[in-house]
Phi, psi and omega in degrees: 000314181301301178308314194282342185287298187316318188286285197344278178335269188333319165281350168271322176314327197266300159334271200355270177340284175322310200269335187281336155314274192308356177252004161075014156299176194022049150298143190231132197335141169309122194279142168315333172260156185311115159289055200270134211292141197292169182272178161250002160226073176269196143004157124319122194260143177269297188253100174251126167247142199229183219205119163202146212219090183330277179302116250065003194305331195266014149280316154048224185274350196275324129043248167275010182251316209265346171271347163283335175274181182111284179290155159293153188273022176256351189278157181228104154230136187311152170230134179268175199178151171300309210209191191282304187296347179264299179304326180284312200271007193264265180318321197293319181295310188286336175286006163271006185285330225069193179281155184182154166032141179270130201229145176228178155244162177236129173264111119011285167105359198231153179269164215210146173257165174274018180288059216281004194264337198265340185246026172215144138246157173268079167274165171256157187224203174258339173229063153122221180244163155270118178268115158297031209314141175293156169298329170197158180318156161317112157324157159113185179329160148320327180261338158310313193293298208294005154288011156316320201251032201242321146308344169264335177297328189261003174263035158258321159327318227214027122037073158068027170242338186227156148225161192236151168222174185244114139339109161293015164212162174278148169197177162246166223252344170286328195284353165242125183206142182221157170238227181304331216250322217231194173223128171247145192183161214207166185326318206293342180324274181300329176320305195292011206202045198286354202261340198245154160287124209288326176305292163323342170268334165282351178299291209311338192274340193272345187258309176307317163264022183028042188225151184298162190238147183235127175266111147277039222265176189046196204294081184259175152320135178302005200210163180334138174304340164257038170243298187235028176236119150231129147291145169260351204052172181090017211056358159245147171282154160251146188190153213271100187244104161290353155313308193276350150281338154303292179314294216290308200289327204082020184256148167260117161331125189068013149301143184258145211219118155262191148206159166291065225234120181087022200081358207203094140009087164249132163305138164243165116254107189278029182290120196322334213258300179319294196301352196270356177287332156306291181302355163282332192296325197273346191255017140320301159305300174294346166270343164264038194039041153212194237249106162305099161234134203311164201172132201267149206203149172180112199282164194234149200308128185123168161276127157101345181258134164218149164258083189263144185244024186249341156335034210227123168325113165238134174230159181236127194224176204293295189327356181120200174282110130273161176218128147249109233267150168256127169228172198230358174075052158234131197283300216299301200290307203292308212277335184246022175260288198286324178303348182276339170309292165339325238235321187251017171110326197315152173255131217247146182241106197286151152218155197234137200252001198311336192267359178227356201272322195279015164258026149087019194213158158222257198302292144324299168317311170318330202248176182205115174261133189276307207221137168244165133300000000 
């Protein structure tokens, strides 16, 4: 009788939780201080959460193995997981990793995809971070709708280093990218809020991320702002130029064209109208007076596949700027990725994503830096 009383509890404790999440409860009061959307090439990050999803580990994990090394061994990273069984084939991989990262978990309760980036944003305050959350789950599978519930699972995790709110509009966590000054965000944006006045969604983004806002609009890349935009601060972008991928492959614009990427043949399109959407981007950039700088990009026939190289983790550490750069085992393209990193101070740490960027995602997407220094 005690044991079923007890199993009760626990199991309304767990409803609780869940529903109170997906309804996006236990927001917690705005803080008296300025709250600003994290830089992307800020600090040391101390606290990264990262996201895994059994099915698929051995695309992955292979991953996470070259981006933990890749981190400082001071960094503390979450890895969220559904369950003991995700946590158990998680741990089993890392301990063949060697050293690296100090690492814990968060279960979920739920099944969860590895996209850890799409259902948070990160602000920073003077006492501590804002986990940002969209107003309600995601469309789509079941393990897609259940990232909804992964900001809260992780401010419960980070005991008073984070607190969370709900956004007054939709987004993905791909869909914000800022540096010291500004915020950036581009059509796909406004797209996700086709119901709202673009203007009003841009007031709600300047007062929520407490940054002057840079509108990228009309005709961009299909896909997250953080596929083919990094602020570097200081006023330069770094942003996704298929010119300078064309020069390195030897290819022309409006050819039809493959490469190899993985064992496997991917279609590009190299169609003027695909490529003119990059070049809006960089004269976008330059009507807000600032200084574009190239990085090689190059889309691939479809939505959502890029072989981008602005896709990337940057920490600035006392030795200067690192990237942890998505390469694709195409020589020419890997090589003029890193030489433009190389080319903008960085110390560039390659991982190579060829097993995973055509489910639309590489590097950034993977990951969430929680807490910088």
């Amino acid at each position: 009788m005690t044991k079923r009383l007890v199993g009760g509890v626990a199991l309304l404790a767990a409803l609780h939780f869940l529903v109170s999440a997906a309804r996006g409860c236990g927001d917690e009061p705005a803080p008296a201080e300025t709250a600003t959307l994290m830089p992307a090439a800020g600090g040391p990050i101390e606290e990264l959460g990262v996201q895994f999803h059994r099915p698929g580990a051995e695309r992955f994990l292979p991953v996470y193995r070259e981006l933990f090394a890749a981190l400082r061994p001071e960094t503390h990273v979450r890895v969220a997981v559904a369950d003991a069984e995700d946590e158990r084939i998680f741990e089993a991989a890392r301990r063949g990793w060697g050293p690296g990262p100090r690492v814990s978990y968060v279960r979920v309760g739920r099944a969860i995809t590895s996209w850890a980036r799409d259902r948070l944003a990160v602000l920073e305050t003077g006492r501590g971070s804002v986990l940002l959350a969209p107003p309600r789950p995601m469309d789509g599978p079941e393990a897609r709708v259940h990232d909804h519930l992964v900001p809260w699972a992780l401010r419960r995790e980070l005991a008073g280093r984070a607190r969370i709110r709900t956004a007054p509009f939709r987004f993905d966590g791909g869909d914000l990218i800022a540096d010291e000054a500004r915020a950036y965000v581009a059509t796909p944006l406004f797209a996700r809020n086709p119901d709202r006045d673009p203007d009003d969604v841009a007031r709600e983004l300047e007062e929520t991320l407490g940054l002057e806002l840079v509108r990228i609009e009309g005709e961009v890349p299909d896909h997250h702002i953080g596929m083919f935009v990094t602020p570097l601060g200081g006023g330069r972008v770094a942003y996704g130029d298929p010119d300078v991928a064309l020069a390195a492959l030897g290819l022309r614009e409006g050819e039809a064209a493959t490469v190899e990427v993985g064992g496997e043949p991917l279609a590009l399109d190299l169609s003027p109208a695909r490529l003119a959407r990059f070049r809006n981007v960089r004269a976008a950039l330059e009507a807000h007076g600032l200084e574009a700088v190239p990085v090689p990009i190059l889309p691939a026939a479809g939505n959502y596949v890029f072989l981008s190289y602005d896709n990337v983790l940057l920490e600035r550490r006392a030795d200067g700027l690192h990237v942890v750069l998505p390469t694709y085992g195409v020589d020419a393209l890997d090589r003029a990725a890193v030489e433009a990193w190389e080319a903008l101070g960085a110390t560039v740490h390659p991982v190579r994503v060829d097993g995973v960027f055509r489910l639309g995602g590489s590097v950034r997407c993977l990951v969430a830096p929680l807490v910088r220094g």
